[in-house]
N, C-alpha and C positions, 0 to 999 in steps of 0.2 A: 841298515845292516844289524842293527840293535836287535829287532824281529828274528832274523835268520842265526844271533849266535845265541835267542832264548830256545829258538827252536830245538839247535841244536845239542843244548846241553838239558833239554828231556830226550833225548835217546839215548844216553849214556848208560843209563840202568841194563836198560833192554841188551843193548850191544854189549855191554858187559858178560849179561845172562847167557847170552846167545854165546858168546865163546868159552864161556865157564860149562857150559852144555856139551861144545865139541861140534857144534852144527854147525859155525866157521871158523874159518882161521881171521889170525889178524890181518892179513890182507887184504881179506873178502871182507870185513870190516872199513879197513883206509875205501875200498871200492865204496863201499854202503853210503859210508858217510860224503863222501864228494858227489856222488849222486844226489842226496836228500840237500845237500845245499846247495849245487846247482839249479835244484826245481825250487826249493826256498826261494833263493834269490830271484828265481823269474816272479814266485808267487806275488812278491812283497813292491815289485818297481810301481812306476807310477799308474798304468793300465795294463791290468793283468787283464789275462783270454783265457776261458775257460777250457780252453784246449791242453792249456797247462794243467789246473787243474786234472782233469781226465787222465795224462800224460801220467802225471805222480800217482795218480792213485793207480793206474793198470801197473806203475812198479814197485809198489805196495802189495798187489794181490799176487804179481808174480814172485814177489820175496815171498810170502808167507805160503805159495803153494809149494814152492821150493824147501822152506822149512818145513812142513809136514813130510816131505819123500825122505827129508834125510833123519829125520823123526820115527820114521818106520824102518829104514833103511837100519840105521845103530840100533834100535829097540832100546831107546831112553827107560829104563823103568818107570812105572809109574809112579806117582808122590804127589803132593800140593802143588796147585799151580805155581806158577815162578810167572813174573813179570813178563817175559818172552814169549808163553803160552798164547796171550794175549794181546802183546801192545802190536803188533803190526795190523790185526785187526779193528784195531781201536784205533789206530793211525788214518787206515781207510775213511772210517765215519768223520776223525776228524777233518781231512783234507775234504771232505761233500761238503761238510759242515760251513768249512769257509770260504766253500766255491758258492754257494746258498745264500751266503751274505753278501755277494758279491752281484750276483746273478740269480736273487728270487723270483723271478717273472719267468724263468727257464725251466719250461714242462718238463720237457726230457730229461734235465739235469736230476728233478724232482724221482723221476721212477725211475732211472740209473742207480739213485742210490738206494729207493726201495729194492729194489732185486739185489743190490749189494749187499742189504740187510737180512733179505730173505735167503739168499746163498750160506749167508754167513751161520744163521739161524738164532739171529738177535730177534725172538718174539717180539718185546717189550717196545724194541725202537720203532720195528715195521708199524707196528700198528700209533707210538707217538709220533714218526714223520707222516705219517699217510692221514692222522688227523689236524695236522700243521695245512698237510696240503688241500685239504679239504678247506679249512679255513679261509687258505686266500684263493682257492680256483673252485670257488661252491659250482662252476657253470664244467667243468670238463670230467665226463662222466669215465675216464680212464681212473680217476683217482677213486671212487667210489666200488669200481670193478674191481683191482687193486686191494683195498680195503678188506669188500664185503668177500674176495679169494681168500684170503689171510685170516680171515675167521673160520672160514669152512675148516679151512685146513687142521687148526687145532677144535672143530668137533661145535661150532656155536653156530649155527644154524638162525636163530632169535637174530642174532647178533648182527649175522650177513644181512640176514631180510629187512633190518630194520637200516641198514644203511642203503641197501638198492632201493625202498622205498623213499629215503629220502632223497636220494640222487634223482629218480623219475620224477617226483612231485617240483626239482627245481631244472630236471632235465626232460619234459615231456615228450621232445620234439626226437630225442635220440633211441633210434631204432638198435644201438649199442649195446645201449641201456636196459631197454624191453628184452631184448635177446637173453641177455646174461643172469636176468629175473628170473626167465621162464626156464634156460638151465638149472641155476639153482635149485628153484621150488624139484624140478623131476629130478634131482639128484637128492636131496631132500627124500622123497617118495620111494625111492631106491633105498636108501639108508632104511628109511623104517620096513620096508619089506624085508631086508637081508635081516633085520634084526630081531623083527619079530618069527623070523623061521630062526632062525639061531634058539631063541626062547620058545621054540615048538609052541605057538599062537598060530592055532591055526583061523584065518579069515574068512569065512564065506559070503558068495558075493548072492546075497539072498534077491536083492535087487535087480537081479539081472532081467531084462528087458523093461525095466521100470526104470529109466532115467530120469534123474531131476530135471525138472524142468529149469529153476536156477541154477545158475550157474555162478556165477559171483558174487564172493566174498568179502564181505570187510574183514578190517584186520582182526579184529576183536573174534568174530567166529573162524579165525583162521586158528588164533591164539588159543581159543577153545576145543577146537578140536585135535590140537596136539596135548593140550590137559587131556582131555575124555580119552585118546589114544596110548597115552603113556600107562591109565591106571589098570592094573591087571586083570580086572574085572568087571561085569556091568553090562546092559545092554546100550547104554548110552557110549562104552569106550569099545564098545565090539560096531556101533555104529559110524562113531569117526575111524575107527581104521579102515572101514570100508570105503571109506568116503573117498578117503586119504589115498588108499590106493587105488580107486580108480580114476585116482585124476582130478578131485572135486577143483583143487587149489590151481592148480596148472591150469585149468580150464578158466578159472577165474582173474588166474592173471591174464590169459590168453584174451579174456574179454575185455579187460581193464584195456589193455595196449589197442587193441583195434576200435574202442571208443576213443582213447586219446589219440592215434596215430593211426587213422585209414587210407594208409597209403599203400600200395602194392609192395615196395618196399621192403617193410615191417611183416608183411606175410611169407614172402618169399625167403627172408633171414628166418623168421620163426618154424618154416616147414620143414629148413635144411636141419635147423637143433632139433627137434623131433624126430625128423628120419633118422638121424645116425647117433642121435642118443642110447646108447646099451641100454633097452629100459624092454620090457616082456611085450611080445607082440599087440597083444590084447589091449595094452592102456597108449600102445602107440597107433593102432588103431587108433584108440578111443577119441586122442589127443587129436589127432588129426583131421576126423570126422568131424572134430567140434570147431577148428581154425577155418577150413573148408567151406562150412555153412556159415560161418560168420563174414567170410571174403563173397560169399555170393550174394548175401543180405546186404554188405556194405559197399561194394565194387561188385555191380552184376557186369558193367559194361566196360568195366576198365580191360584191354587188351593184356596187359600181363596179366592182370587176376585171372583171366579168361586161358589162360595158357596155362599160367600153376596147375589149374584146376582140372582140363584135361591131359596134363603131360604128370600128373599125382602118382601113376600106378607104375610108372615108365622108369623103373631103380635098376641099377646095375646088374643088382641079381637075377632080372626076369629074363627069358629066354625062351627058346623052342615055339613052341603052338600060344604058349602064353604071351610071349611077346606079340607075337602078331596080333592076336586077339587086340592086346591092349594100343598099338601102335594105330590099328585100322581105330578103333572108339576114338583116342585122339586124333586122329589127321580128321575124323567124323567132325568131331565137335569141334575145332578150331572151324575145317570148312563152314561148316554149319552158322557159325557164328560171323564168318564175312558175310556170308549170302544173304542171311538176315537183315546185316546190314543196310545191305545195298538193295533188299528190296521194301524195306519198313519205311527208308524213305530216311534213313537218318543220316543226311547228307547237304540237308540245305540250308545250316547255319554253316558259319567256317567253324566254330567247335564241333560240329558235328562230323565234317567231311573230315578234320586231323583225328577224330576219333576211329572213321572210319580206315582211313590212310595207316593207324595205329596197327587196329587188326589185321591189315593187311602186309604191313612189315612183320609183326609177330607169327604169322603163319608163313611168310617167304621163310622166316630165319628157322623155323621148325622142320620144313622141308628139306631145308638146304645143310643143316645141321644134322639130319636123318641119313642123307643120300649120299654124302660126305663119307659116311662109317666103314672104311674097310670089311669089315664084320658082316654088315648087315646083307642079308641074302638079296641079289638080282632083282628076284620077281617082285622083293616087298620095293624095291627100288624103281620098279618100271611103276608100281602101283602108287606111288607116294607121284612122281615124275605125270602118273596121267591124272589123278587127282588136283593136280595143282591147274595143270591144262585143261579141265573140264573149268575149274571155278575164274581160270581166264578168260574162258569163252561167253561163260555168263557174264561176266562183269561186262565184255566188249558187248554183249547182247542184251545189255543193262545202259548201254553208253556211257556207262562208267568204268573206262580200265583203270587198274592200278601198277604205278608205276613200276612197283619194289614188288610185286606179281610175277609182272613181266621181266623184269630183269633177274632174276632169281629163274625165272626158267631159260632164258635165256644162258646166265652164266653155267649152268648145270648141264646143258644140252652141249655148251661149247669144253665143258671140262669133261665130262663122257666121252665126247667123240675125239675129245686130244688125249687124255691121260688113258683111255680103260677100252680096253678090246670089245670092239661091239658086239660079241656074244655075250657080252657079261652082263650087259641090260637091253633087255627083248625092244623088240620094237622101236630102237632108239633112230631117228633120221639122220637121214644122208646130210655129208657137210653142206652141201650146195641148198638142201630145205632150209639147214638150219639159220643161214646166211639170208634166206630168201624170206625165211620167219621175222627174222631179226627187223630189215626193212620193212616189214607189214606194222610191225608194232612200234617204228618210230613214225609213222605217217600215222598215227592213231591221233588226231588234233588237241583231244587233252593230255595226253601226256609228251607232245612233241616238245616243248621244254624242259622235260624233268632230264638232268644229267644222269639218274641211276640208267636211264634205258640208252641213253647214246651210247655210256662206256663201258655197257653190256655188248651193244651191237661191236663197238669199236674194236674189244677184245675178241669177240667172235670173226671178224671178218680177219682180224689178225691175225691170229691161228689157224683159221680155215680155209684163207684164199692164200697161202704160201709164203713164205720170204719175202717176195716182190709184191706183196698186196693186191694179189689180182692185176686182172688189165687195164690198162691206162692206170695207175695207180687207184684203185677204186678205195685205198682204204683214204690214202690222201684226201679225194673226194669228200669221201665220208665226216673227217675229222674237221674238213670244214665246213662241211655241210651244218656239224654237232658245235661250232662254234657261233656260224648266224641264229642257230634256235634255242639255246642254252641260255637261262636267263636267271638271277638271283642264286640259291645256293647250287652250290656246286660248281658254278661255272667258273671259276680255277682249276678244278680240277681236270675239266674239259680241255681247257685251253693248254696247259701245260703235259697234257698227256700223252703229247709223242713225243717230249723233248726229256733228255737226259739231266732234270736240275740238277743234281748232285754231284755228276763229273766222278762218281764212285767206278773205279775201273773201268774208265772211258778211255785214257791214254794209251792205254795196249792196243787199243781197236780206232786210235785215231777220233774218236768220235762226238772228242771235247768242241773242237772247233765244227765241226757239224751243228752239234749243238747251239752255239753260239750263232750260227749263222741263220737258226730255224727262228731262234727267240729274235733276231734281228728283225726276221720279216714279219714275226708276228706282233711286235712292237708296231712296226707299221700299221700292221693291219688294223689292232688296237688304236690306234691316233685315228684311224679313217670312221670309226664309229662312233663318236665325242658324242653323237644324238640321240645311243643310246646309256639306261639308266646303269649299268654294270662296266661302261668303258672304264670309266676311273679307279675300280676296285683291280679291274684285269689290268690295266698298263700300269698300276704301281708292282703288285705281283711278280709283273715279267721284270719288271726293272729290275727289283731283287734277287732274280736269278743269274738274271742277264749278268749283275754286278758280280755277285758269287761266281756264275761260270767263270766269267773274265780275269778278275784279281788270280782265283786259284790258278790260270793258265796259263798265268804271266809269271809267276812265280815258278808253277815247273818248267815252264817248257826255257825259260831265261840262263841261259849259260853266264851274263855276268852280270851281279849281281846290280852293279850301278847303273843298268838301262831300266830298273825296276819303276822306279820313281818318275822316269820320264813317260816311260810308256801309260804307267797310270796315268800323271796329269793328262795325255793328251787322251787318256780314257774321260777321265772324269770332264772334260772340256767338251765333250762327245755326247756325253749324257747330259748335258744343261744345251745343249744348243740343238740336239736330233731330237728331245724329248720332252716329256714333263713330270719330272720329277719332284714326288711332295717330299715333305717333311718327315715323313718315314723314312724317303728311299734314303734322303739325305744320312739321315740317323743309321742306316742300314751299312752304309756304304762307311760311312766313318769308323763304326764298330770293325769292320772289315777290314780297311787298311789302318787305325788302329792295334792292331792283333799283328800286325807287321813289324814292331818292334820288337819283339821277341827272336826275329830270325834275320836282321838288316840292322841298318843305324840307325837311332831314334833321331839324328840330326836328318838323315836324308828322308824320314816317314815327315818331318814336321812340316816344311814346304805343304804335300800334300793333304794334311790334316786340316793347315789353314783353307787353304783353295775349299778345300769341302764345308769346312765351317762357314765361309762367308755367303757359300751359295744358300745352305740350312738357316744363315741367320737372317736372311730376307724373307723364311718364312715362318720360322720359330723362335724369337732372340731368346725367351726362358731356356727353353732346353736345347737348344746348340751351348749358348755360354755356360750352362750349367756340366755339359758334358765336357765339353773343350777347356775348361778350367780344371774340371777334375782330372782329364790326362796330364795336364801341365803338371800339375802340383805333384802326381804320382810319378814326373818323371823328373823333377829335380828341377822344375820351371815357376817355382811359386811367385815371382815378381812378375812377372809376365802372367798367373795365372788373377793374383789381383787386380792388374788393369784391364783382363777380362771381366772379372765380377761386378768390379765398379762401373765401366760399361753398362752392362745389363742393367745393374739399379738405374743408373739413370735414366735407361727407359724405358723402364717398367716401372705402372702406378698402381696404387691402392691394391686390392687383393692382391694380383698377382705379386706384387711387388715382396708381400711378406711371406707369399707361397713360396716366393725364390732365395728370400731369407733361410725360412726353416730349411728349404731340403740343402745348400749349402751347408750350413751347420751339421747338419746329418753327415757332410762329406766330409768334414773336416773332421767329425769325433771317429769316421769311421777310419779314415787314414791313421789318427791317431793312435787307436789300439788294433791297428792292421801288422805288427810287427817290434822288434826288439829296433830299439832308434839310439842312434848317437844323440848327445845333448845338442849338437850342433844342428839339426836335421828336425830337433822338435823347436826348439826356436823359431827358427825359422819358420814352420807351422805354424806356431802359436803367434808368431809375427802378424802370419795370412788373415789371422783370427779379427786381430787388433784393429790391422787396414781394411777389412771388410766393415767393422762395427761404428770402426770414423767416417768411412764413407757413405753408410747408410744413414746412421746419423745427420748429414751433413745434407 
């Protein structure tokens, strides 16, 4: 307490000041002060949270915004500062200051308080913490962005560039990074433009259709051509401002980053800072022209490079005959670029075929992202819609269909004919084609496994054969049909796709226990194919839902409260004996009736907790014991949670043994500063501590 009463006889001045001012009364003071020692006193106990911290300081910022309104409000005259002026802002940096020593490995905490600083318009400090932080996190390029802002801002230019060059040279790999360079440099470019019209310099771009052939710069001729630019005269300073503004540096960084970092990526971040950078059309031309041929030099065949590159002209602002224009060249060239594909033959390594598979997702999602647009006129809609159906036909006439093709026309044909009056896109087909389409393209033998085309069909047949799914239930059929041929990804998503997992506004409509009864049979079904490779991934899956349905339905639908617990058990007895449930479900299901204690008695959840622990601990002892310990101990069970732990050690050897070390310790320092504790309660803790290290030991 020593701490909290030095604290608090340095506010005395201030709160003095403050009422000698008239900006509180003494009350508002007795208020002040039992505040700052309430947070003192959190600040100072044995495991302080940096929550606190934050706490204190957001009513630090809110005291001194409050003292400014009443500062304006009386119209204090002005005079030398007074103590007051300044110490609640000086309070703020102090309180980051000791949350910092407390908590330096804490990024966030780090640029909380740089924008604290920056708000406040401490120059001197933003730029002393943001080099602190630099020091101990050389690898996280927020601090450097940060930084090399705060130079701009007061007018150093040198200054920022020399820190974003340092950050890239230790950060090559962040596309963050490169982004916020190549801002720079054209804001950079901008400045000396406004500036030298302000000083009537007039530039002429004598060069024009003679571009350099270089393009990148070191820094030294970087550094050069802002010398030659700045002196007011010269052929040599009428040459770098040319340069200057037409991009030379921009372009050189733009080339620095796509040698270090040739990922589509990195293109696609740097095209969006160009386009909507305020910068004169001519050099965003220019700029963009120069990223563009660098992306087709470095990534000719990459599928997004290939996309940026025909969807480039396609900005918000185009419209009328122009859009079109420009929409028909892209939907050209993307086509253009699958069919290539598939007919150069570049499909017969497996990099080659997901390269293909690639193009072939990026032009569905262009399509589909086209046809979509309320906006967009009919016709260009039927035309994008037969475009995509022309480059399907080829592929099936190439014996290569692609899946995300097919189901993208497919989803599109079924969302037309449900959502959108069929005058509105010409030539669009009847539900019964589209339904009859749909089946042509899942009987297509290479893609009869891909999930995208089943739960195209699925959705189609479900919308468009009515309520009752057609006759004889044909969607039923269907969805089991898309359950025997579904095979690796997706096939969760297959299997679970007529059933309700979530139970979200199911009880209005009864169709909780529906549910329940569909995952019942499909659990079955799941057990009946053990010989194939995907059963085990699907019957844990359904388990989890299964479990989820079940707990949530026993809970609402249960008028007293006490049949809770039984009815589980005789759930959880049901799932070990009808099923086979791993290590997951186990885990899945404990996390579940776990979270029961919150709305029941923890005495009557614990029965249940054990039951499920022991079946989990025949096939996981580390992480059963290590979870089932940690409920204990968080529920006021710690002797009982050490005779779990020690358990577990003893049958657990060598690595693992010390892996279950450490993450126990992990639980115990986490429970530790998890909350304000009686002395009584951390003993006890620290007990757990004691008995876990004699028995490891031992």
């Amino acid at each position: 307490m020593e701490r909290v009463q030095f604290q608090q006889e340095q506010m005395l001045a201030e709160l003095k000041d403050l009422v000698q001012k008239g900006l509180f009364t003494q009350n508002e003071i007795k208020q002040i002060m039992k505040k700052r020692t309430a947070y003192e006193t959190a600040l100072v106990r044995r495991v302080a949270k940096k929550n606190d911290f934050l706490r204190y300081a957001a009513y630090e910022m809110g005291l001194e915004a409050l003292r400014r309104k009443r500062v304006e409000r009386i119209k204090i005259p002005k005079g030398p500062p007074t103590i007051s002026d300044y110490a609640l802002v000086r309070r703020q940096f102090h309180i980051f200051e000791r949350a910092l020593k407390k908590f330096k490995s804490d990024i966030g905490l780090w640029i909380q308080y740089i924008q604290v600083a920056k708000k406040e318009g401490a120059r001197s400090l933003v730029g002393r913490i943001t080099a602190r932080a630099l020091q101990l996190f050389p690898n996280v390029p927020a601090f450097y962005i940060l930084a090399a802002s705060h130079e701009l801002e007061y007018l150093s230019p040198s200054a920022a560039r020399t820190l974003l060059q340092r950050g890239i040279r230790l950060n090559a790999e962040s596309v963050e990074m490169w982004r916020e360079y190549v801002k720079m440099e054209m804001g950079f470019v901008e400045s000396m433009r406004r500036r030298w019209n302000v000083l009537g310099i007039i530039v002429e771009d004598k060069g024009k259709g003679k571009e350099r052939e270089r393009t990148s710069l070191d820094e030294e001729e970087v550094e050069q051509m802002e010398v030659d630019a700045a002196e007011p005269e010269g052929d040599e300073s009428e040459a770098a401002r040319r340069e200057i503004l037409s991009g030379a540096i921009v372009k050189s960084v733009i080339s620095s980053a796509a040698k270090a970092l040739p990922k589509p990526e990195l293109f696609m971040s740097l095209h969006n800072v160009i386009s909507k950078y305020p910068s004169p059309l001519s050099l965003r031309t220019s700029l963009l022209d120069h990223l563009h041929d660098l992306l087709q030099q470095i990534l000719p065949h990459d599928a997004q490079a290939i996309k940026l590159t025909a969807t480039r002209f396609l900005t918000p602002e185009v419209e009328g005959a122009e859009l079109v224009d420009r929409l028909k060249e892209a939907n050209e060239t993307l086509s253009r670029a699958v069919k290539d594909a598939i007919s150069n033959g570049r499909r017969e390594t497996r990099e080659e075929r997901e390269a293909l598979d690639a193009l072939a997702q990026v032009y569905g999602e262009f399509i589909n992202e086209w046809c979509r647009k309320d906006e967009l006129d009919p016709s260009l809609k039927a035309y994008l819609l037969g475009s995509l159906h022309s480059l399907i036909q080829f592929s099936i006439d190439s014996e290569i269909p692609l899946s995300s093709l097919l189901s993208t026309h497919l989803a599109l044909l079924t969302y037309f004919s449900t959502f959108i009056s069929s005058g509105d896109v010409p030539l669009l087909p009847s539900p019964t084609k589209i339904v009859k389409l749909a089946r042509k393209y899942t009987s297509l033998p290479a893609v009869r496994s891909s999930y995208h085309i089943w739960l195209a069909r699925l959705e189609a047949e479900k919308r468009l054969l009515g309520p009752v799914g057609g006759k004889d239930g044909e969607v039923e059929k269907t969805w089991k049909e898309a359950r025997a041929n579904v095979s690796g990804e997706g096939v969760i998503e297959v299997w679970i796709w007529g059933v309700n997992v979530t139970g979200e506004d199911a009880n209005k409509h009864g169709e909780v226990e529906e549910s329940v009864k569909v995952l019942e049979s499909l659990l079955g079904e799941s057990l009946r194919m053990q010989d194939s490779s995907s059963w085990k991934t699907v019957h844990e899956k359904l388990l989890e839902h299964y479990a989820s349905l079940v707990i949530k339905n026993t809970l609402d639908s249960s008028s007293e409260g006490s049949q809770v617990p039984k009815q589980l058990s005789q759930f959880i007895q049901r799932i070990k004996l009808s099923y086979i449930p791993t290590s997951r479900v186990w885990e899945h299901m404990f996390s579940l009736t776990s979270s029961l204690a919150s709305s029941t008695d923890t005495n009557a959840v614990y029965p249940l907790l054990q039951l499920i622990r022991a079946n989990w601990h025949a096939l996981d002892i580390s992480s059963s014991s290590l979870t089932y310990a940690t409920w204990l101990l968080q529920n006021d069970r710690a002797k009982e949670s050490v005779e779990v732990i020690k358990g577990a050690l003893k049958a657990l050897e060598g690595g693992e043994r010390v892996e279950f070390e450490t993450s126990w310790r992990k639980v115990l320092d986490k429970c530790s500063s998890g909350g304000q504790e009686d002395e009584d309660e951390q003993v006890e803790k620290d007990d757990v501590a004691i008995d876990v290290d004699v028995s490891a030991s031992s």
